[in-house]
DRENKE-500563 format. One record per atom (N, C-alpha, C, O, CB): x, y, z. Coordinates in pm, whole numbers, padded with zeros to 5 digits, always signed. Glycine has a CB too. Example, Ala and Ser with C-alpha at 12.3 -4.5 7.8 and 13.67 -1.06 7.14 Angstrom:
BEGIN
+01319-00569+00780
+01230-00450+00780
+01320-00330+00780
+01424-00332+00846
+01131-00447+00905
+01285-00225+00708
+01367-00106+00714
+01290+00003+00787
+01341+00114+00804
+01408-00060+00572
//
This chain:
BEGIN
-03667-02761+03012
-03529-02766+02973
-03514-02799+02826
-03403-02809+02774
-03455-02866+03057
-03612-02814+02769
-03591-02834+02597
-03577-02728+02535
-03679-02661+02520
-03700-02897+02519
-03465-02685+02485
-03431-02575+02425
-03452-02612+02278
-03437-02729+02244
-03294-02528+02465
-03484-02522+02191
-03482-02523+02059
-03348-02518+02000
-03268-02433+02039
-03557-02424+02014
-03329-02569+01947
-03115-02557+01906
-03131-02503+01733
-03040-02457+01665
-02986-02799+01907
-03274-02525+01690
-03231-02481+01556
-03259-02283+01484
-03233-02218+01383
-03326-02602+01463
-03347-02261+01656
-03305-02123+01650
-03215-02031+01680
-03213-01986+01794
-03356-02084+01681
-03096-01973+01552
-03005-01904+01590
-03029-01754+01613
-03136-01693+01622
-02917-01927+01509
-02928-01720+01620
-02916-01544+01629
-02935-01479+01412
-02891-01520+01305
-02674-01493+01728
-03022-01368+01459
-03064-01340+01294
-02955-01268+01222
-02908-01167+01274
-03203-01240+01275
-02897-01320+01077
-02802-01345+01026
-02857-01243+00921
-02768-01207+00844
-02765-01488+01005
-02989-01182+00896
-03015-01119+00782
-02922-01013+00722
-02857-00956+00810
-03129-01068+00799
-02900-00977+00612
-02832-00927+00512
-02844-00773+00516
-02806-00692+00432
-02879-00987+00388
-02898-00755+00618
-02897-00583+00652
-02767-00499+00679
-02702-00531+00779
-02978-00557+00785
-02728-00406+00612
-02630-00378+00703
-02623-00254+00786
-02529-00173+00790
-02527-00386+00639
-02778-00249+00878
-02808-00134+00928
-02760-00159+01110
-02839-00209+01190
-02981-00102+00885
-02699-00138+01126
-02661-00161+01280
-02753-00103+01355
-02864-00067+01317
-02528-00107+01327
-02683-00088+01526
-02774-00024+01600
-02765+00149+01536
-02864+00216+01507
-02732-00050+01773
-02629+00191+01526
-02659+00341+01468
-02643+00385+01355
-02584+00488+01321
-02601+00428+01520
-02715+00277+01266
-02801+00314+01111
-02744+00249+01032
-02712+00137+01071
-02805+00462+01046
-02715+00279+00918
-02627+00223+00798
-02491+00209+00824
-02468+00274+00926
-02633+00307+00678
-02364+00145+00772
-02264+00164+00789
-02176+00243+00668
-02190+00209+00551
-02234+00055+00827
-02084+00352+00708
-02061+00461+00611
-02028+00373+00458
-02005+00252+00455
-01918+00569+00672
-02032+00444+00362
-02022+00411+00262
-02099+00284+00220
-02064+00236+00112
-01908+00413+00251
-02191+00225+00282
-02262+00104+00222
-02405+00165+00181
-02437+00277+00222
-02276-00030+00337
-02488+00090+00099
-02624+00057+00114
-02704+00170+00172
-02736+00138+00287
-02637-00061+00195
-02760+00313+00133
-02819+00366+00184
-02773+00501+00263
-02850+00583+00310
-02862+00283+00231
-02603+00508+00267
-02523+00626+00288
-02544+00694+00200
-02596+00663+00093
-02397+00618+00303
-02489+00831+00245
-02522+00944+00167
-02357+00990+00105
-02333+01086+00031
-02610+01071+00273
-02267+00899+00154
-02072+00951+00130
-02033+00844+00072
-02091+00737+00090
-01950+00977+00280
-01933+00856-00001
-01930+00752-00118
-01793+00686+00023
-01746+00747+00119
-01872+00824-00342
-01764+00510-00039
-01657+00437+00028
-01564+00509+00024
-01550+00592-00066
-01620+00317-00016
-01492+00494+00108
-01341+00547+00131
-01265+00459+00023
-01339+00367-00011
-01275+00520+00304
-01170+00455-00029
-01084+00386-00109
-00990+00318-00037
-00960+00372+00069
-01026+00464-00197
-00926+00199-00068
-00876+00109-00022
-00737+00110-00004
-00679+00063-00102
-00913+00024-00080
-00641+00158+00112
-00495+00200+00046
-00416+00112-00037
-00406+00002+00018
-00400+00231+00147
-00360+00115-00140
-00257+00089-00193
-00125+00055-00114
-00061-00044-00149
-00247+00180-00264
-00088+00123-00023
+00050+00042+00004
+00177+00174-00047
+00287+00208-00003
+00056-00136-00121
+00115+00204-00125
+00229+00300-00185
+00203+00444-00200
+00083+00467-00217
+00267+00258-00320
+00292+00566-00200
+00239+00685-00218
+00365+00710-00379
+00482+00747-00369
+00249+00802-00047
+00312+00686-00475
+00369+00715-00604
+00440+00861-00627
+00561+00878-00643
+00256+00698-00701
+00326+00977-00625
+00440+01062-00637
+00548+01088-00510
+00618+01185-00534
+00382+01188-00677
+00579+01019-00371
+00706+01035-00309
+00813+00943-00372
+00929+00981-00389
+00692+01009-00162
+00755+00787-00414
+00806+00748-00509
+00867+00772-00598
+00974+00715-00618
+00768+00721-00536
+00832+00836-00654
+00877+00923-00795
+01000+01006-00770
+01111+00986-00820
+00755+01033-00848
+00961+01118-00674
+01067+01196-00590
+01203+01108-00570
+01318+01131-00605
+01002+01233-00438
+01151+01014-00507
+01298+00950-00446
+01378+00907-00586
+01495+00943-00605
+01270+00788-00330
+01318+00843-00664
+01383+00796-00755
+01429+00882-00807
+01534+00838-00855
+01336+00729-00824
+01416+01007-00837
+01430+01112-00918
+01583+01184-00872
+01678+01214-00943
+01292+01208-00901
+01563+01198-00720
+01688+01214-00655
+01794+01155-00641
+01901+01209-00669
+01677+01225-00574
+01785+01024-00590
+01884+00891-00641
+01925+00908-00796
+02035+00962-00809
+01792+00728-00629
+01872+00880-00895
+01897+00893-00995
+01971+01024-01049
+02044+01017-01148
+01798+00865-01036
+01948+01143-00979
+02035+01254-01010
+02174+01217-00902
+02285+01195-00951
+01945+01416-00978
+02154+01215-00772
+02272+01179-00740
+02390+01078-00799
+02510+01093-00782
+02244+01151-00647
+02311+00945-00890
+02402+00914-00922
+02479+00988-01044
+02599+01007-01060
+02376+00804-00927
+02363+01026-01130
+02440+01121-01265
+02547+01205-01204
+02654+01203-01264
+02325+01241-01354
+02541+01271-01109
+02617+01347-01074
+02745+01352-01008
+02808+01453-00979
+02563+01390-01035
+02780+01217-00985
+02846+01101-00901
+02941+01104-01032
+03063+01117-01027
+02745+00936-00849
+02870+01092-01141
+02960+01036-01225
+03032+01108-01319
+03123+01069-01392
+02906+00951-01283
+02952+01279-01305
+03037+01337-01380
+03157+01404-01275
+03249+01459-01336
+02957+01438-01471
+03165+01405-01134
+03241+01470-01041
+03357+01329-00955
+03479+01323-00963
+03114+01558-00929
+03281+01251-00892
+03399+01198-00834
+03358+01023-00855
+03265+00960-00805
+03421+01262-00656
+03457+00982-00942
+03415+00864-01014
+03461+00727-00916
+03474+00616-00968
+03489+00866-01174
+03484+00749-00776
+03530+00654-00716
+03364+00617-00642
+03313+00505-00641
+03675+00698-00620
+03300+00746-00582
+03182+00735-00534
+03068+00669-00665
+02964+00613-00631
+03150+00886-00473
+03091+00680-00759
+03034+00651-00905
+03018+00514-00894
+02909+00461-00875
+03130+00692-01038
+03139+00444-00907
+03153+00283-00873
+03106+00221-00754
+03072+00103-00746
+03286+00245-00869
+03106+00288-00680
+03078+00247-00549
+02951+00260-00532
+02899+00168-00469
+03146+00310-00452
+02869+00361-00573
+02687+00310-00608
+02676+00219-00755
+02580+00143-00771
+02565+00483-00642
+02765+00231-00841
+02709+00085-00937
+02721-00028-00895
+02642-00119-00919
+02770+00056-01060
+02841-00037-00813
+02860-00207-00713
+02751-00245-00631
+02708-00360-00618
+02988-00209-00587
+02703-00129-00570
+02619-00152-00478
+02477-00173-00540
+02399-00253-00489
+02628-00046-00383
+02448-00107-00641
+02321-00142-00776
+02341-00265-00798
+02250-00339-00762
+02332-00064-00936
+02454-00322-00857
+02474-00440-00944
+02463-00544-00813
+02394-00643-00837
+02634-00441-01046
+02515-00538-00689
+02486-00628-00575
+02356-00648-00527
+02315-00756-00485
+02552-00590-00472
+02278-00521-00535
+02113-00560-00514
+02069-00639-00629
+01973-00716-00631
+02008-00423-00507
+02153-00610-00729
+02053-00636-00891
+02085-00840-00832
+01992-00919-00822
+02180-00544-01139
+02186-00865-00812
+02220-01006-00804
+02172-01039-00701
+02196-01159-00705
+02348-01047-00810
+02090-01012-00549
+02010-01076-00451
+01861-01042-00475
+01790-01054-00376
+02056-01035-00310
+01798-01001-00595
+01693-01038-00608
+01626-01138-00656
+01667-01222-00736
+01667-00982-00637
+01520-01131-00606
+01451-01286-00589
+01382-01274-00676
+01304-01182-00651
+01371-01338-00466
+01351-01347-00840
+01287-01340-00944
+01191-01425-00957
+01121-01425-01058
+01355-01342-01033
//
């Protein structure tokens, strides 16, 4: 019943599993995948681009809708958290 307690399970620095390397590490042949960002920039871009024409356009045609997205600009602009 005397067990050895100071032999653990092997911790070595390999990172070859049971089915081989793991992709993109140490010994792959495919480079890492890249890490997402969070954001896709050019839809980004798009949107802003559209908003931003809608409002220009807001303002040369019906100037009640005009005010009514600057209120609503200037109301986000005042609940942000700086």
């Amino acid at each position: 019943m005397d067990a050895d307690l100071t032999a653990g399970p092997d911790v070595s620095s390999s990172t070859d599993g049971p089915e081989g390397p793991a992709p993109g590490g140490p010994g792959s042949a495919e480079p890492p995948k890249p890490a997402p960002s969070g954001r896709n920039l050019p839809v980004a871009a798009a949107i802003g681009a559209l908003l931003g024409g809608l409002v220009i356009a807001t303002l040369f045609t019906v100037k009640a809708t005009f005010l009514i997205f600057m209120g609503a600009a200037i109301a986000e602009i005042g609940r942000a958290h700086v």
